[in-house]
RODO-2510 file (C-alpha; in nm, 4 decimals, decimal comma):
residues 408
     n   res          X          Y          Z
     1     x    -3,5932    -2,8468     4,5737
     2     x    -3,4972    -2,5788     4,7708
     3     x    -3,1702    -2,6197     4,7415
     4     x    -3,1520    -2,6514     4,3718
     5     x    -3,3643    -2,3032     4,3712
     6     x    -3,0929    -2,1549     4,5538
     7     x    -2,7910    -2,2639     4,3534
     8     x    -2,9717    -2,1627     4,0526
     9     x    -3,0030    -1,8259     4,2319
    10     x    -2,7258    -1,7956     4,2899
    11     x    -2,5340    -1,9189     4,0136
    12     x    -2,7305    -1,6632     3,7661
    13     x    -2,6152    -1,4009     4,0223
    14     x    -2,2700    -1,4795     3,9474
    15     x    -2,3111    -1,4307     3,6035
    16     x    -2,3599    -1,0158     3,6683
    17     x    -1,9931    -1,0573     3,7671
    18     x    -1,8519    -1,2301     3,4878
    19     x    -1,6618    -1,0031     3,1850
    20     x    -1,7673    -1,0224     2,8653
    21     x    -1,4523    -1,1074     2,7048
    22     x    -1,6404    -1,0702     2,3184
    23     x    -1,6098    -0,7319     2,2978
    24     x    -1,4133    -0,3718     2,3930
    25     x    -1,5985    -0,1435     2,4046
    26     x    -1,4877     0,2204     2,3029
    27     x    -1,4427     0,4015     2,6359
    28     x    -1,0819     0,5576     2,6121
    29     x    -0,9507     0,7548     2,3163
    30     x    -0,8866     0,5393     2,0017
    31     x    -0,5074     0,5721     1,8632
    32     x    -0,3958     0,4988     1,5585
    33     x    -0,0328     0,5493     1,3494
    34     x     0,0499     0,6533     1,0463
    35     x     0,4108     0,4190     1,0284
    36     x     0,6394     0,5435     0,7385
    37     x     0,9546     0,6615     0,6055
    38     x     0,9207     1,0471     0,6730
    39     x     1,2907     1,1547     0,6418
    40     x     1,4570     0,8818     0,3258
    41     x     1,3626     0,7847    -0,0210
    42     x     1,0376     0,6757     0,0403
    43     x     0,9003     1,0045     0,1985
    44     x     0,7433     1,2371    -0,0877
    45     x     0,5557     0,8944    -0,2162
    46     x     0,4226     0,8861     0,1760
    47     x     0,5945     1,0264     0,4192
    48     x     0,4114     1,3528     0,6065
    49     x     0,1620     1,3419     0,2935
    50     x     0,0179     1,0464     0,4414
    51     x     0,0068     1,2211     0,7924
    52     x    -0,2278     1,4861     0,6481
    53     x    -0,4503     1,2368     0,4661
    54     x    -0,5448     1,0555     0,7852
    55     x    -0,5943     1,3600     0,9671
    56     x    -0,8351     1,4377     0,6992
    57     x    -0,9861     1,0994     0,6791
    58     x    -1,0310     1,1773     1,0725
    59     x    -1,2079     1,4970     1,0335
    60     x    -1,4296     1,3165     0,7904
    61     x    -1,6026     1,1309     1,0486
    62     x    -1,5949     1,3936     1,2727
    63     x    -1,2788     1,3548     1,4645
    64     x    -1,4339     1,1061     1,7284
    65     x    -1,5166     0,7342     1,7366
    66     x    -1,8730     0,6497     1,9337
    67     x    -1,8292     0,9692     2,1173
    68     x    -1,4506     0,9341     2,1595
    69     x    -1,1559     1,1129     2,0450
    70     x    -0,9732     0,9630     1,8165
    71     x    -0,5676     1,0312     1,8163
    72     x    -0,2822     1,0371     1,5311
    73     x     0,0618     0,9092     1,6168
    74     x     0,2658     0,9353     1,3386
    75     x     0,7004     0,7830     1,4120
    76     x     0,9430     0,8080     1,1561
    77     x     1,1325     0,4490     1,0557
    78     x     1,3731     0,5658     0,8758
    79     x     1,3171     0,3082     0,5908
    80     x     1,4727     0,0675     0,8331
    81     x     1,3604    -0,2056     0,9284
    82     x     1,5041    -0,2546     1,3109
    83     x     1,3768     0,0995     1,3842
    84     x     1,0487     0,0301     1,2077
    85     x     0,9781    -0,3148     1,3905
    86     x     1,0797    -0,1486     1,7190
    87     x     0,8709     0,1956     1,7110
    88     x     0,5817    -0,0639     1,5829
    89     x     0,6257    -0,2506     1,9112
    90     x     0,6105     0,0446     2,0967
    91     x     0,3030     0,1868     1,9417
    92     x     0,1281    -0,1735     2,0646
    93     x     0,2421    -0,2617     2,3518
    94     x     0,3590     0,0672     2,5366
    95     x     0,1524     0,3267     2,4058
    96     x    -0,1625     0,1854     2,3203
    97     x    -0,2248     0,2008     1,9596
    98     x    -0,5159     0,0108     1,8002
    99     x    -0,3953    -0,0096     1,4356
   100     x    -0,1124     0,0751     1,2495
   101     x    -0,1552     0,2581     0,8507
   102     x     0,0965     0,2703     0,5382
   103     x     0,4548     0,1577     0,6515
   104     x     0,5852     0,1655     0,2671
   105     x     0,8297    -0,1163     0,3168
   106     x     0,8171    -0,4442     0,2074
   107     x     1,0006    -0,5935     0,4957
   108     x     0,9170    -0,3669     0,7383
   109     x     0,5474    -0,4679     0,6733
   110     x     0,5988    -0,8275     0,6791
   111     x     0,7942    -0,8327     1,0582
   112     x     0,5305    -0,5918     1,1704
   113     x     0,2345    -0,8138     1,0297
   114     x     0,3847    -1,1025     1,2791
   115     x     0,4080    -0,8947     1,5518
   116     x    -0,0173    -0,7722     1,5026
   117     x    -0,0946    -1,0909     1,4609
   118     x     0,0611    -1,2053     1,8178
   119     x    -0,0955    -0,8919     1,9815
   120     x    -0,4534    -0,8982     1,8145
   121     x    -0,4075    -0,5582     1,6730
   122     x    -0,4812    -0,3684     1,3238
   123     x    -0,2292    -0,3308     1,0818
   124     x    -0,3302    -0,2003     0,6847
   125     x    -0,0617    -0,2185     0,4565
   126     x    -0,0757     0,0526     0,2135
   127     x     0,2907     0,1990     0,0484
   128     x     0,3653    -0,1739     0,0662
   129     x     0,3942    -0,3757    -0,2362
   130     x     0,4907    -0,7552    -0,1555
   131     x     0,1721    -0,9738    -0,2136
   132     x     0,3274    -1,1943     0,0504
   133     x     0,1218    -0,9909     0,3478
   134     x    -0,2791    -1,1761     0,1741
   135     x    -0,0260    -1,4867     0,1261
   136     x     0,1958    -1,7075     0,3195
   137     x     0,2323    -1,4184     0,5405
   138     x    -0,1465    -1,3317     0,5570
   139     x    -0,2975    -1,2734     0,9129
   140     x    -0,6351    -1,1889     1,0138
   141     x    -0,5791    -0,8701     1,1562
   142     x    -0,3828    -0,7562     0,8393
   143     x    -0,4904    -0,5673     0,5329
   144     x    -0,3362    -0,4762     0,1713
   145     x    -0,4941    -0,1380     0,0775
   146     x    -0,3506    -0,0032    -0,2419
   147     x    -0,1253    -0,2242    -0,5014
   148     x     0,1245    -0,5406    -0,4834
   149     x     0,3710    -0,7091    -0,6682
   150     x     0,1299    -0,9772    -0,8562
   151     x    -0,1814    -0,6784    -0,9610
   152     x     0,1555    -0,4696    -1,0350
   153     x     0,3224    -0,7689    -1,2688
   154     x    -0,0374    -0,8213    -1,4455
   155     x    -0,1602    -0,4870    -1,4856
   156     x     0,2075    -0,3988    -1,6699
   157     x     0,4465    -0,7305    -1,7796
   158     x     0,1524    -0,8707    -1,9863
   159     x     0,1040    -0,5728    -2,1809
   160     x     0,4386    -0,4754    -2,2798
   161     x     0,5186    -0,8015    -2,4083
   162     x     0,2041    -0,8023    -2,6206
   163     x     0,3236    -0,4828    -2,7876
   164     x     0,6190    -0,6674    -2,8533
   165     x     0,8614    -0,6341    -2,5755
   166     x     0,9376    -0,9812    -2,5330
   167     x     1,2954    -0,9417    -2,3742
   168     x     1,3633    -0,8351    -2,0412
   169     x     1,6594    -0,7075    -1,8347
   170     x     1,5650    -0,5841    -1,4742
   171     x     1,7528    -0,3485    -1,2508
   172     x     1,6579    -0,4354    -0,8870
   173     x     1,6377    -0,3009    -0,5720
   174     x     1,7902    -0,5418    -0,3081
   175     x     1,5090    -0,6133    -0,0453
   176     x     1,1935    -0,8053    -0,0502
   177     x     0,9881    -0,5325    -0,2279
   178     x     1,2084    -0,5469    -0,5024
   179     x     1,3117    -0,9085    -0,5328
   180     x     0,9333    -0,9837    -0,4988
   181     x     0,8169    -0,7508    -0,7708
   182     x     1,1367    -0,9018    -1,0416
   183     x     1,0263    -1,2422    -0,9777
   184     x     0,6235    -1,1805    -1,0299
   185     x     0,7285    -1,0152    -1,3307
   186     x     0,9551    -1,2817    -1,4575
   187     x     0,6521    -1,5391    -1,4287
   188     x     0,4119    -1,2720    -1,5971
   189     x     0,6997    -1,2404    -1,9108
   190     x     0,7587    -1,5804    -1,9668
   191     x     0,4076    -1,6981    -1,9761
   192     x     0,3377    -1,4430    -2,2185
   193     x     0,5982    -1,5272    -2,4270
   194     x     0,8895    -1,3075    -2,3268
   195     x     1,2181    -1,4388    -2,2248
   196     x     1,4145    -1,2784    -1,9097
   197     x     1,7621    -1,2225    -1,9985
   198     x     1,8980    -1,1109    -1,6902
   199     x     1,8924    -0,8685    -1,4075
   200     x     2,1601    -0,7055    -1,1557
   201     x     2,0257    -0,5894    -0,8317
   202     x     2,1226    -0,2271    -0,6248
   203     x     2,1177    -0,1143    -0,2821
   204     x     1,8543     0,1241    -0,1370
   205     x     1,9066     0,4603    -0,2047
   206     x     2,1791     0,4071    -0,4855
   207     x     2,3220     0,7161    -0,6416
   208     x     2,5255     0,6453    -0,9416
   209     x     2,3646     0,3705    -1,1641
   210     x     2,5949     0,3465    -1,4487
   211     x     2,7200     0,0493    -1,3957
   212     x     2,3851    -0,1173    -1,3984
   213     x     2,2127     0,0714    -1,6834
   214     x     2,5980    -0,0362    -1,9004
   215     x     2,5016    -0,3704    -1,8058
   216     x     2,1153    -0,3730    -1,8729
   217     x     2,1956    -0,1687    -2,2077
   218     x     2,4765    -0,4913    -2,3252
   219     x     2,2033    -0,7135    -2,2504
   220     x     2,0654    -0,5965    -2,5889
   221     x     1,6698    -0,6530    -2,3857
   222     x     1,4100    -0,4457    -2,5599
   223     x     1,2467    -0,3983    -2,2132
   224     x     1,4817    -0,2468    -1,9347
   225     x     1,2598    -0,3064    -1,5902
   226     x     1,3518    -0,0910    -1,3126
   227     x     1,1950    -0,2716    -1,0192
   228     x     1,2561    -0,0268    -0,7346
   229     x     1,0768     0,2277    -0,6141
   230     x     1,0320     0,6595    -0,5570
   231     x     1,3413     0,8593    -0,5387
   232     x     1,5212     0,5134    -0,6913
   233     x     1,3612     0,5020    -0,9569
   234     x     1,3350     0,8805    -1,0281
   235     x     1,7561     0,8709    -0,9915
   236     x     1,7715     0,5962    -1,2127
   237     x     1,5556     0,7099    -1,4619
   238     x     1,7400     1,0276    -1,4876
   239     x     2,0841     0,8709    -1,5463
   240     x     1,8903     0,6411    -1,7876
   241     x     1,8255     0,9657    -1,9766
   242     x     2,2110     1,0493    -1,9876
   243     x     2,2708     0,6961    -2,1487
   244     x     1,9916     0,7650    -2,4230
   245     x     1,8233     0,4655    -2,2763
   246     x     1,4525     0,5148    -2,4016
   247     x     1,4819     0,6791    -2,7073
   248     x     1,6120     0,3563    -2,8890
   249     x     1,5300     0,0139    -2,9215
   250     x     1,5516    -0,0595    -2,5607
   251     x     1,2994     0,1105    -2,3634
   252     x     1,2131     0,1491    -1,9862
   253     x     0,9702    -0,0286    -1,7689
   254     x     0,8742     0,1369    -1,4574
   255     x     0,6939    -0,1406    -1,2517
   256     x     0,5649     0,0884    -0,9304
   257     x     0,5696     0,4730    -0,9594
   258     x     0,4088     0,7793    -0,8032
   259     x     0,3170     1,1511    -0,9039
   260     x     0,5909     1,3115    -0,6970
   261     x     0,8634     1,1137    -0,8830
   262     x     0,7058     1,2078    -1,2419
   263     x     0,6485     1,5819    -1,0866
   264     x     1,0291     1,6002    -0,9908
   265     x     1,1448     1,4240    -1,3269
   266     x     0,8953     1,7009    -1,5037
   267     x     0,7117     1,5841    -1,8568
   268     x     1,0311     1,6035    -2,0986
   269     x     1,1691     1,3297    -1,8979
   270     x     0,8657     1,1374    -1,8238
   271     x     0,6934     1,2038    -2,1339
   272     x     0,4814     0,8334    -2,2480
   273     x     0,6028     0,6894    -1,9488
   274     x     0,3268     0,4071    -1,8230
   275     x     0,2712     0,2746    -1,5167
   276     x    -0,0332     0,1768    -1,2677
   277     x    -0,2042     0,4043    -1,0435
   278     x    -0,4726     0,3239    -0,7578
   279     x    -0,5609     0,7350    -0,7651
   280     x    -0,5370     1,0230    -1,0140
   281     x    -0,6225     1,3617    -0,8658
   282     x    -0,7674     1,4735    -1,1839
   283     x    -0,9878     1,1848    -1,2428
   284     x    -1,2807     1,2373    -1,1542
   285     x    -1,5322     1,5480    -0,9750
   286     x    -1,4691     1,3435    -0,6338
   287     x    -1,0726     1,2772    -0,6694
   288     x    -1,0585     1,6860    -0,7223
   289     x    -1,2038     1,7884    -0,4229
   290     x    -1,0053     1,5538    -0,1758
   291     x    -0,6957     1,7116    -0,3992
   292     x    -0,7850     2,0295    -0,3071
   293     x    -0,7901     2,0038     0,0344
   294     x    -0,5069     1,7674     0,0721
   295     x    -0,2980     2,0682    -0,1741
   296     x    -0,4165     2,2957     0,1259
   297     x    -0,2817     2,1259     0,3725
   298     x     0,0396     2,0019     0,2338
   299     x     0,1985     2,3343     0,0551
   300     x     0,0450     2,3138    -0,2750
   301     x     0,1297     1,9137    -0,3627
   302     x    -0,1101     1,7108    -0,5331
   303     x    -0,1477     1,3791    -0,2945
   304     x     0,0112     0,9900    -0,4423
   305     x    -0,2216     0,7253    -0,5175
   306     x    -0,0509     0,5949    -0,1773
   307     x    -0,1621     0,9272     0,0467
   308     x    -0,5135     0,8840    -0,1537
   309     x    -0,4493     0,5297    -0,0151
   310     x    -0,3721     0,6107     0,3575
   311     x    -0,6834     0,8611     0,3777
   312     x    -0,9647     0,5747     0,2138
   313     x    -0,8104     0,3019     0,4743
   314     x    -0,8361     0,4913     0,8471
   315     x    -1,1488     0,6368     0,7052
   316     x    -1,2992     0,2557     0,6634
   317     x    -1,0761     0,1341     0,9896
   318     x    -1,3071     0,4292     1,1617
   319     x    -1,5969     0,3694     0,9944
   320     x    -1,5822     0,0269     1,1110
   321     x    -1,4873     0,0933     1,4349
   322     x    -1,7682     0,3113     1,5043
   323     x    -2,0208     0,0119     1,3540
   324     x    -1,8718    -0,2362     1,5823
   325     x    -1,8376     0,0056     1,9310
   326     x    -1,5141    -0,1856     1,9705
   327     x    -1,1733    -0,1591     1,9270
   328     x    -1,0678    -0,5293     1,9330
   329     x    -0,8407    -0,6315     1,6220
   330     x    -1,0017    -0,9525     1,5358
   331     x    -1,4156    -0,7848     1,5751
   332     x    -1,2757    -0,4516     1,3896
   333     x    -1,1382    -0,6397     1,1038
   334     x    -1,4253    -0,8531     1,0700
   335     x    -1,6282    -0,5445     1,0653
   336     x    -1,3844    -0,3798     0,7604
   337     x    -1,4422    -0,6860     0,5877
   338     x    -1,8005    -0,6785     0,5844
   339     x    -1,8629    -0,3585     0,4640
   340     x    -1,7784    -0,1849     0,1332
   341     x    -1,5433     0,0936     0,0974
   342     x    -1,7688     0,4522     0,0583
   343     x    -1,4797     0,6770    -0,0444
   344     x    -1,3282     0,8386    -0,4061
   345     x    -1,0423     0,6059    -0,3421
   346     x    -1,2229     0,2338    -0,4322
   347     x    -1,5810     0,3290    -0,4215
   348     x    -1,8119    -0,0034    -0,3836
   349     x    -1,4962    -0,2063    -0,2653
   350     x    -1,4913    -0,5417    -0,0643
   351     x    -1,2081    -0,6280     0,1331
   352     x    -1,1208    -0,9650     0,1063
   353     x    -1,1399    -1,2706     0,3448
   354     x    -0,7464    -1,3054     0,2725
   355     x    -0,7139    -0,9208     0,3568
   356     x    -0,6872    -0,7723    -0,0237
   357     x    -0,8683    -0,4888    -0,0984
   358     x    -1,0469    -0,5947    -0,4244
   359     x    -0,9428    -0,1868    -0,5606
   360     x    -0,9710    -0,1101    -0,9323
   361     x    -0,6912     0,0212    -1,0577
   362     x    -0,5620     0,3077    -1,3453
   363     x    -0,3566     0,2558    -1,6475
   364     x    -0,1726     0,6575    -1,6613
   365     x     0,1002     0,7618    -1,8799
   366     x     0,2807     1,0669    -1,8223
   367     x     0,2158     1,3983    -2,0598
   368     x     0,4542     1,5246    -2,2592
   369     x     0,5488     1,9173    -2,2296
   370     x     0,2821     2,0512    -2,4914
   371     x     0,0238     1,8477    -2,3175
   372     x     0,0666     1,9496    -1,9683
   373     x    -0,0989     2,2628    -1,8903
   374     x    -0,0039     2,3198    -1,5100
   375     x     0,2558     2,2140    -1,2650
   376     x     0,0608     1,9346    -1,1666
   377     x    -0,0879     1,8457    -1,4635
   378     x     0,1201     1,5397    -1,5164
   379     x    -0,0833     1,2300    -1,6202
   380     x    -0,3558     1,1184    -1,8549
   381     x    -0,5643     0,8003    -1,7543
   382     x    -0,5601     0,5831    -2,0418
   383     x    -0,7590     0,2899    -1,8547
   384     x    -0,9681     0,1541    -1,5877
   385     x    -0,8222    -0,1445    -1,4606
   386     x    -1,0826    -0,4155    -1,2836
   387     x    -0,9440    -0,5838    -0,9870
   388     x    -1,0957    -0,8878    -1,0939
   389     x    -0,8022    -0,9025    -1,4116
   390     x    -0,5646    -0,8781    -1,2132
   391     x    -0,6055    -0,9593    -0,8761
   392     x    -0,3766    -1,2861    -0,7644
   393     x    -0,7051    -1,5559    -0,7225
   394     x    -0,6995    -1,6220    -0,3430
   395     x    -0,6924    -1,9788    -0,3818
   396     x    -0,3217    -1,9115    -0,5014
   397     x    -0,1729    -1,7221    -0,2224
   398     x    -0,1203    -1,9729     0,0347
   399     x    -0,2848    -1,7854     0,3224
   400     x    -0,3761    -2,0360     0,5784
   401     x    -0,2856    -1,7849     0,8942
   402     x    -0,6410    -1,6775     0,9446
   403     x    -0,7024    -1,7883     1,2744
   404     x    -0,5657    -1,5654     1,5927
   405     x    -0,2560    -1,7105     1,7555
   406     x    -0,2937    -2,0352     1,9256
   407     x    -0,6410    -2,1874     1,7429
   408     x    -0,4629    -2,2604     1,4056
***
């Protein structure tokens, strides 16, 4: 008896020694990076915008996390995807970032969704458009924050065709973003009725796009669909201008779009053009004020629905952290998923077991010149847009990479 007394003793002394290996507590600075193109196309849609809205999203909860500061990293990628990959491997493994925000490339997000999953660590797509990332590619450290190809094809392909623009031409931008967001459309057009009549696909960053408008305007499509993206899509709808493409029969189909592009097109050029938006600054009381302070922090320039985007997700990545007292990917996530988003952004909002933020959307269209009153007075919201309409159903993803690395 005595001996058994002793081993248990002793054994329940060894247990004061063991780890815990559940949780990490929040003992050293948490770091975090804002990952995006700050110097190419993509950088007025994010870019150093989406710098300032985390640091304001970090001054909303006070600058520190359970007592702790919390610190802002913020790399350039170039809008390439070796550089991007590599900086996001850096951030991880060398200088000890807990989550990584925005990116605003398709392929860049997808290679640096792999590489979070392997290490366990946060990664929230938000400039990022392929639904591929709550799909095949899903991971349970990874989130979708603002809009993606399939919400993008619903919310706009089934639409147009009702009001009778049943043939299609694209124009595409050659990388997964773009390939991604011509085929969802094609599948939203045809089930609706519409018939694809052919497409011709550009490089990144394209300046002269006469040789793809001549071929989109033979076509004879009623719908031209430009599926690219910020300062492609604000080149090619210029040029489109210069071909009288719009002001026809054939008319133009922006599939992904942000205020800065429809600010430096200005509302002669823009005028009627539709597109979805996850955030209008003049929306609502609540979308104002963030404006305003974002404006004063950023020389004057009303933020992108994917800025308004950046802020709402390290605001709820904090927010969570702080809940859980620990920085580890797979608790932290868990956390985010749990509790609803309490921002301007996508007040009331779940994210989803699949990593989809279940966000509302807004149907805008661009003011003409008698209708817009101030510089950035730019856009009328014609519609609220549920998630629930037009959401992809997560049944129909193909995410099955929910478990960490190893246990699936």
């Amino acid at each position: 008896m005595r001996l058994t007394t002793g081993f248990v003793a002793l054994f329940l002394l060894a247990l004061n020694f063991i780890p815990s290996v559940s949780a990490e507590p929040i003992t050293n600075p948490l770091k975090i990076a804002v990952l995006n193109d700050k110097s190419s196309v993509f950088s007025d849609a994010g870019g150093p915008g989406s710098v300032v809205a985390a640091q304001l999203a970090i001054e909303d909860i006070g600058g520190k996390v359970r007592g702790q500061p919390v610190v802002l990293l913020s790399p350039d990628h170039q809008n390439k995807t070796d550089i991007g990959v590599n900086l996001a491997r850096s951030l991880y493994d060398q200088q000890g970032v807990d989550a990584i925000f925005d990116i605003g490339n398709s392929a860049i997000s997808l290679a640096v969704q792999d590489l979070a999953r392997e290490r366990g660590k946060i990664v929230v797509h938000v400039g990022s458009a392929t639904a591929d990332i709550f799909g095949k590619a899903c991971s349970p450290t990874g989130a979708m924050w603002l809009y993606d190809t399939y919400s993008l094809a619903q919310g706009i392909a089934k639409s147009v065709v009702q009001q009778g623009g049943d043939t299609w031409f694209f124009i595409t931008a050659d990388y997964a973003f773009g390939i991604a967001m011509q085929s969802e459309v094609s599948k939203v057009v045809t089930a609706a009725g519409g018939k694809v009549l052919g497409s011709v696909r550009h490089p990144v960053g394209t300046m002269d796009f006469s040789s793809f408008l001549l071929q989109a305007q033979a076509s004879g499509a009623k719908i031209i669909a430009l599926a690219n993206a910020s300062g492609d899509t604000v080149t090619n709808i210029k040029q489109a201008r210069e071909f009288r493409i719009g002001e026809g029969d054939q008319k133009l189909a922006v599939l992904i779009y942000y205020l800065t592009s429809v600010h430096a097109l200005g509302p002669e050029a823009m005028r009627g053009v539709q597109y979805l938006a996850g955030y209008y600054w003049d929306n609502d009381d609540a979308s104002r004020a963030f404006a305003k302070r974002f404006a004063a922090k950023h020389g004057g320039k009303m933020p992108t629905h994917a800025q308004a985007g950046v802020y709402s997700a390290v605001k709820h990545y904090l927010r969570a952290a702080e809940a859980a007292n620990d920085n580890n990917g797979l608790t932290l996530m868990r956390q985010m998923k749990t509790m609803p988003v309490d921002d301007f952004f996508a007040p009331g909002a779940k994210l989803r077991e699949d990593g989809r933020l279940m966000n509302d959307m807004l149907l805008v269209e661009a003011k003409g010149p008698s209708e817009s009153k101030s510089e950035w007075d730019l856009l009328k919201v014609k519609a609220k847009v549920k998630a629930a309409d037009i959401m992809r159903p997560i049944n129909d993803g193909g995410c099955t990479r929910l478990d960490p690395p190893g246990k699936n």
